[in-house]
Structure formats: structure tokens, C-alpha cells
Backbone and ligand atoms as CSV (ligand in chain L), in Angstrom:
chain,resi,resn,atom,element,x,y,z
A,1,UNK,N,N,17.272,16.850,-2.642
A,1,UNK,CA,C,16.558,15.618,-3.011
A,1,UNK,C,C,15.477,15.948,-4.040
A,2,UNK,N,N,15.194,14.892,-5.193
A,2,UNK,CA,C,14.401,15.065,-6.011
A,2,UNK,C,C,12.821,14.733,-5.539
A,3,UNK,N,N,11.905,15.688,-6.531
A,3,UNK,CA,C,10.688,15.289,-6.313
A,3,UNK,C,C,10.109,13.729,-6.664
A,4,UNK,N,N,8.745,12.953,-6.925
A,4,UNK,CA,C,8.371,11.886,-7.359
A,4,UNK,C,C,7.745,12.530,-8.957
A,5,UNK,N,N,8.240,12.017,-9.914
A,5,UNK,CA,C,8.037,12.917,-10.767
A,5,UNK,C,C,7.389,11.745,-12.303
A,6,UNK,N,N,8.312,10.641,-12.252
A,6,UNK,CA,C,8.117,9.658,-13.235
A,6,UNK,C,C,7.771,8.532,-12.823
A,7,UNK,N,N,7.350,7.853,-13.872
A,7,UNK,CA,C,7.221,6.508,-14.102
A,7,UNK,C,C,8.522,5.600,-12.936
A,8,UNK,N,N,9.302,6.318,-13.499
A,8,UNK,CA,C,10.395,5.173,-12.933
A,8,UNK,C,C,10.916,5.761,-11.669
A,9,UNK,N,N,10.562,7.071,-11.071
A,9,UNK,CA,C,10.548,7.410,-9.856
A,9,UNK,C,C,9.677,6.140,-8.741
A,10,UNK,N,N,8.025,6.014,-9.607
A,10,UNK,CA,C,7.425,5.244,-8.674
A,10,UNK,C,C,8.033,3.786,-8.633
A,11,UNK,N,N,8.035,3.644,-10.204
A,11,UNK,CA,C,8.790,2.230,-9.543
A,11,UNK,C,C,10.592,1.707,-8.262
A,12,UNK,N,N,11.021,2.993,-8.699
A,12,UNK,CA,C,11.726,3.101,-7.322
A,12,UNK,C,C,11.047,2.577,-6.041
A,13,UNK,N,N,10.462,3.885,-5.938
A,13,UNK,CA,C,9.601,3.908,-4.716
A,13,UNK,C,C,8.630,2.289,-3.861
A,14,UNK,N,N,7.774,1.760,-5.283
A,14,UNK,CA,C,7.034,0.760,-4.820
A,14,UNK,C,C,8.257,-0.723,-4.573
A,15,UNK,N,N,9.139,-0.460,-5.579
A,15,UNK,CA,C,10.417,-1.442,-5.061
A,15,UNK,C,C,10.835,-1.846,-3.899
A,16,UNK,N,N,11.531,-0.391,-3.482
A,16,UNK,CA,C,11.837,-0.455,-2.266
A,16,UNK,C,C,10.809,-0.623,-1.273
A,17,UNK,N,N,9.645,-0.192,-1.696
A,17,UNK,CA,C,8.504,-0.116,-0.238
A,17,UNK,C,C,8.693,-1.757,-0.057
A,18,UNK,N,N,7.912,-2.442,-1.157
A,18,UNK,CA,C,7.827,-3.788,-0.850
A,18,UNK,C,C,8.987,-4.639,-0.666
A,19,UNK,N,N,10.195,-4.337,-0.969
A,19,UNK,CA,C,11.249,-5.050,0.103
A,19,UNK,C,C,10.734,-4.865,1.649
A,20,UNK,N,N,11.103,-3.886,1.978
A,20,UNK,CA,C,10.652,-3.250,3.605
A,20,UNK,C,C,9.645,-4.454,4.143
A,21,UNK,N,N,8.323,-4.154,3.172
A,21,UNK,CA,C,7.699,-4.831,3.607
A,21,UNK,C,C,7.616,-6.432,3.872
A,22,UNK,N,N,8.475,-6.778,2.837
A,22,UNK,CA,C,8.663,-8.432,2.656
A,22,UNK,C,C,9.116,-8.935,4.075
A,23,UNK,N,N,10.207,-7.794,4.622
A,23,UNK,CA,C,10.978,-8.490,5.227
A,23,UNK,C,C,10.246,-7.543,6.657
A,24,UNK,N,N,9.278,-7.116,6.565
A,24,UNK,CA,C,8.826,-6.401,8.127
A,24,UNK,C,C,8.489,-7.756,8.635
A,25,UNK,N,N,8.486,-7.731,9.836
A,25,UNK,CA,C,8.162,-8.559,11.553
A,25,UNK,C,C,6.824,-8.296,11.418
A,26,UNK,N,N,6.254,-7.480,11.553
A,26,UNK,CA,C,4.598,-7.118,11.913
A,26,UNK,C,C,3.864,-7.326,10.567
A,27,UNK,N,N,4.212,-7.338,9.120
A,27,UNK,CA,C,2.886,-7.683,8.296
A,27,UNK,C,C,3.695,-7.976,7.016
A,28,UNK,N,N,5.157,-8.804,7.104
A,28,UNK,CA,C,5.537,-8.732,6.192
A,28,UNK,C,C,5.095,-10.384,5.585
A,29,UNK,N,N,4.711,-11.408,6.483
A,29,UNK,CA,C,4.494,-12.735,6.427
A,29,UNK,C,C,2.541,-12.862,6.174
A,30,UNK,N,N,2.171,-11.251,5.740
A,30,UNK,CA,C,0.819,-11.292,5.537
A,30,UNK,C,C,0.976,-11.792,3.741
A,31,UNK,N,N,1.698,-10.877,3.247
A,31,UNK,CA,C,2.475,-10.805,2.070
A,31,UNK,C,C,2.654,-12.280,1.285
A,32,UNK,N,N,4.115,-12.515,2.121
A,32,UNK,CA,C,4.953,-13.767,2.039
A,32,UNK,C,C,3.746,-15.120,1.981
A,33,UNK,N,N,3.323,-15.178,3.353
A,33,UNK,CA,C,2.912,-16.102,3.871
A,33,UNK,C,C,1.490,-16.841,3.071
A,34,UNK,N,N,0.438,-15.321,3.761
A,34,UNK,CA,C,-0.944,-15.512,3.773
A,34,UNK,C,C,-1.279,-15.468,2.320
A,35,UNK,N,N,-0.799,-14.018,1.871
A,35,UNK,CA,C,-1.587,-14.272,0.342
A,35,UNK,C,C,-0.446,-14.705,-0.700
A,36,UNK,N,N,0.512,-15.058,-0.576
A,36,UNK,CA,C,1.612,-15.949,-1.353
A,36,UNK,C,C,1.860,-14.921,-2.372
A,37,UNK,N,N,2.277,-13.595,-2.120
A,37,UNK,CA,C,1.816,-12.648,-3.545
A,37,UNK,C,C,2.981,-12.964,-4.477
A,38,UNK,N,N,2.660,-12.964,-5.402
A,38,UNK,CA,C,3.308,-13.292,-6.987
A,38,UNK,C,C,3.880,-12.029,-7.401
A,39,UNK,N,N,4.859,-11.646,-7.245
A,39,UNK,CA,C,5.750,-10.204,-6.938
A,39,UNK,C,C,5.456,-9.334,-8.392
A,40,UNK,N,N,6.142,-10.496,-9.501
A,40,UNK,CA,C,5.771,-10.502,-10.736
A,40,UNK,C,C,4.832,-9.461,-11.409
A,41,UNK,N,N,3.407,-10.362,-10.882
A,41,UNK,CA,C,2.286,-9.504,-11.318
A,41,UNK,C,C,2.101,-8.482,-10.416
A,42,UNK,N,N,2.422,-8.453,-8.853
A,42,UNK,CA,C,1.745,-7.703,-7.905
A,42,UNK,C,C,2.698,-5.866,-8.569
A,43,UNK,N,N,3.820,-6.148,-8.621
A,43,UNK,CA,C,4.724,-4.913,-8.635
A,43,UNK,C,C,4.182,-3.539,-9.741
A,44,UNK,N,N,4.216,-4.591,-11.262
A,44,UNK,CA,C,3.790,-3.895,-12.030
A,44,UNK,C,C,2.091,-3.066,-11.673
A,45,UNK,N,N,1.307,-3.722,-11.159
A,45,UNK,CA,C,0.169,-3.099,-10.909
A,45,UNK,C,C,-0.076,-1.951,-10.195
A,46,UNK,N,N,0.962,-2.327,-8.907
A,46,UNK,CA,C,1.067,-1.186,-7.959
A,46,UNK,C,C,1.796,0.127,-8.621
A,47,UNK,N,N,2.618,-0.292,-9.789
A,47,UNK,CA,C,3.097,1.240,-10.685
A,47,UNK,C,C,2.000,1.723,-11.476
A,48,UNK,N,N,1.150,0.772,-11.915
A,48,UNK,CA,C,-0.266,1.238,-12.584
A,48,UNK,C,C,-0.630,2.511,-11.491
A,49,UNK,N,N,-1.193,1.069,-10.163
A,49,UNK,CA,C,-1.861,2.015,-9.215
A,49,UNK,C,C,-1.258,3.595,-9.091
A,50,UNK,N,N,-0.263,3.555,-8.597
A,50,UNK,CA,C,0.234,5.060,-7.928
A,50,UNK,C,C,0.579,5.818,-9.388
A,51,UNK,N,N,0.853,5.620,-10.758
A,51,UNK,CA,C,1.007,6.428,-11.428
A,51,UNK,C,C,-0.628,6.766,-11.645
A,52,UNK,N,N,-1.612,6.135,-11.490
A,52,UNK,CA,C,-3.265,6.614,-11.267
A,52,UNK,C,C,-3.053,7.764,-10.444
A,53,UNK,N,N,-3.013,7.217,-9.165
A,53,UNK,CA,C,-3.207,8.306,-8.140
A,53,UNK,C,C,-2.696,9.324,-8.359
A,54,UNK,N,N,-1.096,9.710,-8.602
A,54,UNK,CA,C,-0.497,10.862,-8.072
A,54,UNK,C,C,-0.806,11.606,-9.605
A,55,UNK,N,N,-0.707,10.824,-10.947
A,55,UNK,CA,C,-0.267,11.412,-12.318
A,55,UNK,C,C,-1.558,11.628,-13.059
A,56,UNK,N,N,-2.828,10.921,-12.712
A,56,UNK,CA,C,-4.121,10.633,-13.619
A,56,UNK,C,C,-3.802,9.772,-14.932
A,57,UNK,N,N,-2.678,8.620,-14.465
A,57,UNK,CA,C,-2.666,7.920,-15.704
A,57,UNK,C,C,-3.999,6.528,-15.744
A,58,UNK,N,N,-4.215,6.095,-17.184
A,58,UNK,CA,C,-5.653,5.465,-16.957
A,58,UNK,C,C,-4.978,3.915,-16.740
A,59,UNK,N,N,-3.373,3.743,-16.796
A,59,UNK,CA,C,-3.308,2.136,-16.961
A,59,UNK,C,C,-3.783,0.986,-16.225
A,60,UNK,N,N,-4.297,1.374,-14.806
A,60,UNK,CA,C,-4.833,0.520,-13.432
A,60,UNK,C,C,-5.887,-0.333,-13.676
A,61,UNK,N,N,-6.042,-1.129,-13.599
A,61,UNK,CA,C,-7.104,-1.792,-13.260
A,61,UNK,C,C,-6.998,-2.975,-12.201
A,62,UNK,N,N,-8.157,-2.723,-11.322
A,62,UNK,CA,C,-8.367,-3.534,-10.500
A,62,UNK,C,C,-9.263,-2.752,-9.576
A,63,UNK,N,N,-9.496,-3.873,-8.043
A,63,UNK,CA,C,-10.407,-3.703,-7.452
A,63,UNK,C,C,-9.904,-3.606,-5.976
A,64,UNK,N,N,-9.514,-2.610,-5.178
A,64,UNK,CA,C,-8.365,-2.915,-4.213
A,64,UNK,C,C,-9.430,-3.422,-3.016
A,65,UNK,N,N,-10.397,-2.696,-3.061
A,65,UNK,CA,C,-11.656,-2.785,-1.651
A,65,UNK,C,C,-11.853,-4.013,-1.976
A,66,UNK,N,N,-12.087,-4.695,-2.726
A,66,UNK,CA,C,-12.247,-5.709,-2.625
A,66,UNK,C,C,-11.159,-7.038,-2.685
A,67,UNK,N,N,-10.334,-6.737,-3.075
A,67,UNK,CA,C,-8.841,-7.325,-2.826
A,67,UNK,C,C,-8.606,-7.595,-1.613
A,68,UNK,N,N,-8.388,-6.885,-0.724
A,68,UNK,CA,C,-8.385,-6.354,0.698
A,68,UNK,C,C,-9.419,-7.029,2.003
A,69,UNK,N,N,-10.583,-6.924,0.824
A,69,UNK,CA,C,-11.785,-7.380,1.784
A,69,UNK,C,C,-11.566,-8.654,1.859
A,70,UNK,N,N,-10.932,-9.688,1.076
A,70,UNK,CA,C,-11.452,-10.883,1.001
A,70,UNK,C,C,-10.008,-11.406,1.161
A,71,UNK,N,N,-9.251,-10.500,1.575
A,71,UNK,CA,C,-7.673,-10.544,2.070
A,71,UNK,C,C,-8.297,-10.741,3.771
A,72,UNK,N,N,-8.973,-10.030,4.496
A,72,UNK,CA,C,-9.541,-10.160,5.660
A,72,UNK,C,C,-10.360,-10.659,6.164
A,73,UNK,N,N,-10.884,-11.740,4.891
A,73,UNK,CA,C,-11.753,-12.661,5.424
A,73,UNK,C,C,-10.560,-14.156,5.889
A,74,UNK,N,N,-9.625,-14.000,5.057
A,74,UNK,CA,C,-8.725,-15.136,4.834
A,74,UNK,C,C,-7.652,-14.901,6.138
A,75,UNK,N,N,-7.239,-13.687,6.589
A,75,UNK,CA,C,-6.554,-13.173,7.513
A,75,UNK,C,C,-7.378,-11.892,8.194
A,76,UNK,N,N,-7.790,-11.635,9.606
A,76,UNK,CA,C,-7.773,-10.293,9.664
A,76,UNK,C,C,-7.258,-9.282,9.822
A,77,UNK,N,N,-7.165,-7.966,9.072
A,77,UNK,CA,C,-6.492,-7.277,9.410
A,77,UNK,C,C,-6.192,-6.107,9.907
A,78,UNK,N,N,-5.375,-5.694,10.495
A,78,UNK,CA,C,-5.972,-4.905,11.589
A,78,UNK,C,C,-5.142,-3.741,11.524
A,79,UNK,N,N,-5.976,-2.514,12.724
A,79,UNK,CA,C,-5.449,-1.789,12.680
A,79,UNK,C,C,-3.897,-1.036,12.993
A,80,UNK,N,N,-2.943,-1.523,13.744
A,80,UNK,CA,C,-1.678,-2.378,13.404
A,80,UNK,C,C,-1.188,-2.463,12.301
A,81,UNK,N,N,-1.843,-3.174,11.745
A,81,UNK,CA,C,-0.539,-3.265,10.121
A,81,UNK,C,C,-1.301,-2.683,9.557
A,82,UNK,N,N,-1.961,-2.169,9.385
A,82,UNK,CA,C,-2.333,-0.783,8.150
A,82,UNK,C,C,-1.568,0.804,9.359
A,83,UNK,N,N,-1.409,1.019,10.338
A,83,UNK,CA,C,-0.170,1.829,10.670
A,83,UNK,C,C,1.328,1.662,10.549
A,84,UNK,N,N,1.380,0.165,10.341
A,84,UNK,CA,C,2.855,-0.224,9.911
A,84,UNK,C,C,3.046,0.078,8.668
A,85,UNK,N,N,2.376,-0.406,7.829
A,85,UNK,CA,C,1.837,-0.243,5.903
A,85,UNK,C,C,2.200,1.259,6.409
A,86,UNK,N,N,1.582,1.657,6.424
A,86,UNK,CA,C,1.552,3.756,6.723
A,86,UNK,C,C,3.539,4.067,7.041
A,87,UNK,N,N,3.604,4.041,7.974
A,87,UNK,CA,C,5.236,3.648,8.393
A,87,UNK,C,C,6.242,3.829,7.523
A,88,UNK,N,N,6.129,2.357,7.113
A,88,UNK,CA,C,7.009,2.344,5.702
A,88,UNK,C,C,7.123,2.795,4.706
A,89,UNK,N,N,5.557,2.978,4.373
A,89,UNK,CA,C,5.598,3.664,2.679
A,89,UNK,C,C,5.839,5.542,3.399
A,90,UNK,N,N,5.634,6.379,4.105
A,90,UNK,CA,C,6.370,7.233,4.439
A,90,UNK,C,C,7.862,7.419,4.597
A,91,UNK,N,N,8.558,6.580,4.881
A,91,UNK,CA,C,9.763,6.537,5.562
A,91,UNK,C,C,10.505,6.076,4.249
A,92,UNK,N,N,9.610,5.247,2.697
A,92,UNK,CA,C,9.920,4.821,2.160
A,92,UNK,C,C,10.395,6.501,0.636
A,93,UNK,N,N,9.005,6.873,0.813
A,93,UNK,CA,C,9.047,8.237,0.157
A,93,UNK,C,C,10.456,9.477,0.779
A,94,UNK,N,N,9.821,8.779,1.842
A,94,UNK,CA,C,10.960,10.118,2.370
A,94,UNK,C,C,12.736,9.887,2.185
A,95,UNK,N,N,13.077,8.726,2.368
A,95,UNK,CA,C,14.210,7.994,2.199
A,95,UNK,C,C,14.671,8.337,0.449
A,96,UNK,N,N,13.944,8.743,-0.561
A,96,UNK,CA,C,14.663,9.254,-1.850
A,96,UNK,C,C,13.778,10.129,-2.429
A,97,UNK,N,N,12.661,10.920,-1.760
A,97,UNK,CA,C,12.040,12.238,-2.880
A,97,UNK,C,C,11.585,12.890,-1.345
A,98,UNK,N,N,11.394,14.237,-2.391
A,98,UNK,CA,C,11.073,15.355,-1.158
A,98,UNK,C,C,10.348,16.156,-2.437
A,99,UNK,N,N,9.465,16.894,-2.040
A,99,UNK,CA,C,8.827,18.105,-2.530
A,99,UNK,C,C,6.894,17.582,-2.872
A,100,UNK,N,N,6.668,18.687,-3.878
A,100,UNK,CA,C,4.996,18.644,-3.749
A,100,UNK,C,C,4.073,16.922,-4.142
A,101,UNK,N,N,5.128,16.186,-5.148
A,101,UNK,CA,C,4.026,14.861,-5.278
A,101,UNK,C,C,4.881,13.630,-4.337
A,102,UNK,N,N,5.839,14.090,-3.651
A,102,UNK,CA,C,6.521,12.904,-2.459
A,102,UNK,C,C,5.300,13.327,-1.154
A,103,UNK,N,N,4.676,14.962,-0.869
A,103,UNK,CA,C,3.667,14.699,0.162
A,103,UNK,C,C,2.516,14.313,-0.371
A,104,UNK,N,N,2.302,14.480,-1.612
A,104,UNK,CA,C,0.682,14.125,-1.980
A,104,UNK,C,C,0.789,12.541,-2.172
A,105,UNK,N,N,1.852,11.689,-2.429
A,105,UNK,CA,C,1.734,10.652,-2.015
A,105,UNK,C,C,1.679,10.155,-1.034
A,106,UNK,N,N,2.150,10.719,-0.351
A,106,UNK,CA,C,2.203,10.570,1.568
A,106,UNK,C,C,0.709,10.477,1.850
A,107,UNK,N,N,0.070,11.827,1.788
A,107,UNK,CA,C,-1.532,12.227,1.986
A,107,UNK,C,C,-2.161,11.404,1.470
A,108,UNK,N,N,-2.625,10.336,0.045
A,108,UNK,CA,C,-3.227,9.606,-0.676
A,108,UNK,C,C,-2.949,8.263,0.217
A,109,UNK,N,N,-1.478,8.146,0.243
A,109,UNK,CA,C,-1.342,6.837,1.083
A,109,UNK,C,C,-2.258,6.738,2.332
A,110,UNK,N,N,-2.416,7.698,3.022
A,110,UNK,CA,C,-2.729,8.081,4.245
A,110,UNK,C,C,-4.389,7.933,4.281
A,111,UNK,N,N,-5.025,8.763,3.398
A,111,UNK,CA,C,-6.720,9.087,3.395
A,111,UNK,C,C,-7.282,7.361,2.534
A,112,UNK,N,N,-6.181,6.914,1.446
A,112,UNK,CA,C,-6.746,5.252,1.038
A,112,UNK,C,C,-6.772,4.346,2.091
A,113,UNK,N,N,-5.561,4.447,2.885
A,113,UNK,CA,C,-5.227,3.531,3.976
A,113,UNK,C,C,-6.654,3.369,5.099
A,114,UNK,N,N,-6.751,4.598,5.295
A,114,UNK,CA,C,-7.737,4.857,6.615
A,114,UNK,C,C,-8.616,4.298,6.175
A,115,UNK,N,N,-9.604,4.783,4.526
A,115,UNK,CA,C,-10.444,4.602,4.344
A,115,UNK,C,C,-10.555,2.896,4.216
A,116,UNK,N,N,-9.708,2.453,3.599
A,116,UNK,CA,C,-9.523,0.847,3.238
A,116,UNK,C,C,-9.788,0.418,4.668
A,117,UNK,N,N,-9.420,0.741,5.496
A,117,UNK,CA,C,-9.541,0.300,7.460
A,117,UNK,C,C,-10.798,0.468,7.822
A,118,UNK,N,N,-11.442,1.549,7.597
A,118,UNK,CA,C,-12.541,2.261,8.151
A,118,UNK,C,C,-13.788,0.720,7.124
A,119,UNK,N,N,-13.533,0.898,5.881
A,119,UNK,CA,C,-14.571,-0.033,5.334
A,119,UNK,C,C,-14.524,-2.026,5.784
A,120,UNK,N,N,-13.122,-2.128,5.511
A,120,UNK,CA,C,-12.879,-3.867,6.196
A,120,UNK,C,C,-13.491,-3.880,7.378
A,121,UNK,N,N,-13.345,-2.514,8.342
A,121,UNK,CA,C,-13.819,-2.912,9.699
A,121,UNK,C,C,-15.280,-3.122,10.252
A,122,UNK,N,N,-15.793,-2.004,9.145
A,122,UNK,CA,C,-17.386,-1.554,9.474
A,122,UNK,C,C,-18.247,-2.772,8.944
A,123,UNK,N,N,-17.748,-3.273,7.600
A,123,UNK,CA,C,-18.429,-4.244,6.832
A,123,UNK,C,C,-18.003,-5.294,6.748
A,124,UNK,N,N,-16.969,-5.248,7.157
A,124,UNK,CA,C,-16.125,-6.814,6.992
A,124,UNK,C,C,-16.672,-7.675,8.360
A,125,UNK,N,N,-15.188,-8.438,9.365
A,125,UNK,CA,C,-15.814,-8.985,10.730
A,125,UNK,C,C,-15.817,-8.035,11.692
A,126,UNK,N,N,-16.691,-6.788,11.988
A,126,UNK,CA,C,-16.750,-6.193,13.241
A,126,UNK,C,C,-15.437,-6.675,14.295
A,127,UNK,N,N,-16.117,-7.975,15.028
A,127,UNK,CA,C,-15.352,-8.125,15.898
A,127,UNK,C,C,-13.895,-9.086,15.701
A,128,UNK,N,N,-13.218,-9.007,14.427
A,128,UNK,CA,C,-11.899,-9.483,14.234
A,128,UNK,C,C,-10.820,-8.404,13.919
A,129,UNK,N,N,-11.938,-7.133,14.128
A,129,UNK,CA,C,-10.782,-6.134,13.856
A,129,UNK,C,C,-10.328,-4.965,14.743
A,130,UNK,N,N,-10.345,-5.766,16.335
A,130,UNK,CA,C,-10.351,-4.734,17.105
A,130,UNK,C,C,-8.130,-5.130,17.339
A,131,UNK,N,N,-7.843,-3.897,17.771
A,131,UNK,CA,C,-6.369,-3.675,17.744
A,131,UNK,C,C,-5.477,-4.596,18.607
L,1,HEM,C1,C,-1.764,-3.959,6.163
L,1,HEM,C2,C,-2.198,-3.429,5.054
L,1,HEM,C3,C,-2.187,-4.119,3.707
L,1,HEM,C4,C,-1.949,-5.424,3.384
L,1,HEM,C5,C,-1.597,-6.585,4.313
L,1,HEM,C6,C,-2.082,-5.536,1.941
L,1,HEM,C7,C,-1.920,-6.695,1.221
L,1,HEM,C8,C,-2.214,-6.846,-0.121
L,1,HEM,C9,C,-2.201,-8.089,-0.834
L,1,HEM,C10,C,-1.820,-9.438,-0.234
L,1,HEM,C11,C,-2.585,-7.850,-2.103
L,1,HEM,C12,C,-2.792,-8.857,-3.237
L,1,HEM,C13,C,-1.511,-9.018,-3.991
L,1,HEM,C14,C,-1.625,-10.081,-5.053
L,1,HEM,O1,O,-1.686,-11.249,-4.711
L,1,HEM,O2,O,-1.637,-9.732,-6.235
L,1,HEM,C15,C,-2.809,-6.421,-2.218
L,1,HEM,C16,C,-3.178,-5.773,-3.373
L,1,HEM,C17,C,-3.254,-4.409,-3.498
L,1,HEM,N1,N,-3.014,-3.486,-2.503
L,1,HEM,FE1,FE,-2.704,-3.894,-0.541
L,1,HEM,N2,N,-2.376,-4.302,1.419
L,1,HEM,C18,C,-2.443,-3.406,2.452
L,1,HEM,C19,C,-2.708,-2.062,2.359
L,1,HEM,C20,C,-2.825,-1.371,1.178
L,1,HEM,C21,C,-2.990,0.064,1.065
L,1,HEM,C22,C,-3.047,1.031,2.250
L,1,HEM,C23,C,-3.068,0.352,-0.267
L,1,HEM,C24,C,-3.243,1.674,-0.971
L,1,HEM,C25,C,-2.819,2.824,-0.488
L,1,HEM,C26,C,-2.978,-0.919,-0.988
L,1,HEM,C27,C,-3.054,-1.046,-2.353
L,1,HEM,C28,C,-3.184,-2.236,-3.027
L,1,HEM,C29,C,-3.567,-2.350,-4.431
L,1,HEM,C30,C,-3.868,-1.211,-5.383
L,1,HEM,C31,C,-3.616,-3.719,-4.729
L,1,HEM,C32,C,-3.992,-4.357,-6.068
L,1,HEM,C33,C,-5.489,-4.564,-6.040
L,1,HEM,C34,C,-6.033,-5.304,-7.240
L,1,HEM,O3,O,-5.376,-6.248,-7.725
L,1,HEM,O4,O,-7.106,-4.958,-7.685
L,1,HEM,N3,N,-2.830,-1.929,-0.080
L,1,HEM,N4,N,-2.571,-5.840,-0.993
């Protein structure tokens, strides 16, 4: 199996993640439902995003902590579907790349995720984000 290596590796990758997710039971109607996401614009960004993370490319822009935050004022969200989110996009990497930037995406997914949890919870509604 190949490593995550290109441009069009990630967009593989974020493709398939967000099918998974569209159609998950536990946070796929957060998506669908709650924030009505516009696939369109959402897809391309998320290839911004992760070619940032894993490659140091500068094309990203945006504001995810705060995306997120005001995603959990509108829904809360909990710790639950940010382990499901975790889930998939592992299972999603692992399902077509293997080697050194398929785990450092794993790990990034992993230390953003927490941290994105750790801040909605502390600063966001305390008590709407217990499990
Ligand atoms: C249960 C967990 C999560 C949910 C329900 C969720 C949901 C969403 C939604 C609804 C949007 C807005 C899409 C739009 O309308 O354009 C969004 C944007 C985004 N999400 Fe998440 N997300 C989750 C976790 C994560 C994690 C763990 C990461 C990173 C590892 C992430 C990265 C992003 C980024 C980069 C954006 C774009 C932010 C921007 O436009 O500035 N999300 N997410």
C-alpha cells in the first residue's frame, strides 16, 4: 500500500472520509442536518486544510476553533462524535495509505481533535458537553 504523498492522495482521502461521514448514524446528520454543509465549498477547503498540515502548503484559510465553536453553540458537541470523527478518518487513512505521512495524519487528526474537544468544552457550554 502506498504512502499519503499528494495533492490528490488527500483528496482521496477527505472524499471518502466525508462519505463515511455523511452517511454515519452517530454524527453524520450533524453534517447533513445541523450545519447544512455545502459539500462544494466544504471539500475543497478541507484539501487546503490537510495539505497545510501534513505538506506546509500555505493555501488554507480559515478559522476551525471557531467554526466548531459556534457549530456547538447551535448543536452540542460532544465527546462521542469527536471519537466517532477519530474512527473514521483512521479507518479512512488506513483503508488506502500506509507508511510515515498516513500515521502523521492519523497523530494530527488525533492531537487537533482532542484539542478542538478540550477547548469547546472548557470555554464553550461546560455543562452541554458532558458524554
Ligand atoms: C464531531 C466532530 C466534528 C464535527 C461535527 C464537525 C463539523 C464541521 C462543520 C459542520 C463544519 C462547517 C462546514 C461548512 O459549512 O463549511 C466544519 C468545518 C471544518 N472542520 Fe470540522 N467537525 C468536526 C471535527 C473536526 C476535526 C477533528 C477537524 C480537524 C482535525 C475538523 C476540521 C475542520 C476544518 C478545517 C473546517 C473548516 C473551518 C473553516 O472554514 O474555517 N473538524 N466542521
Amino acid at each position: 500500500m502506498k504512502d499519503l504523498r499528494s495533492r490528490e492522495d488527500i483528496e482521496l482521502l477527505v472524499d471518502s472520509f466525508y462519505q463515511k461521514v455523511q452517511r454515519d448514524e452517530l454524527i453524520g446528520y450533524i453534517f447533513t442536518d445541523v450545519a447544512k454543509v455545502n459539500w462544494d465549498h466544504h471539500l475543497p477547503k478541507m484539501y487546503d486544510f490537510w495539505e497545510a498540515i501534513l505538506f506546509g502548503q500555505k493555501g488554507f484559510k480559515g478559522n476551525p476553533i471557531e467554526v466548531h465553536f459556534k457549530l456547538n453553540q447551535k448543536h452540542p458537541l460532544l465527546d462521542s462524535h469527536f471519537e466517532r470523527w477519530k474512527s473514521i478518518f483512521y479507518a479512512t487513512v488506513d483503508e488506502y495509505f500506509s507508511g510515515e505521512y498516513a500515521q502523521l495524519a492519523k497523530e494530527k487528526a488525533q492531537s487537533i481533535a482532542d484539542l478542538m474537544f478540550f477547548k469547546i468544552s472548557t470555554l464553550g457550554r461546560p455543562t452541554q458537553n458532558k458524554k
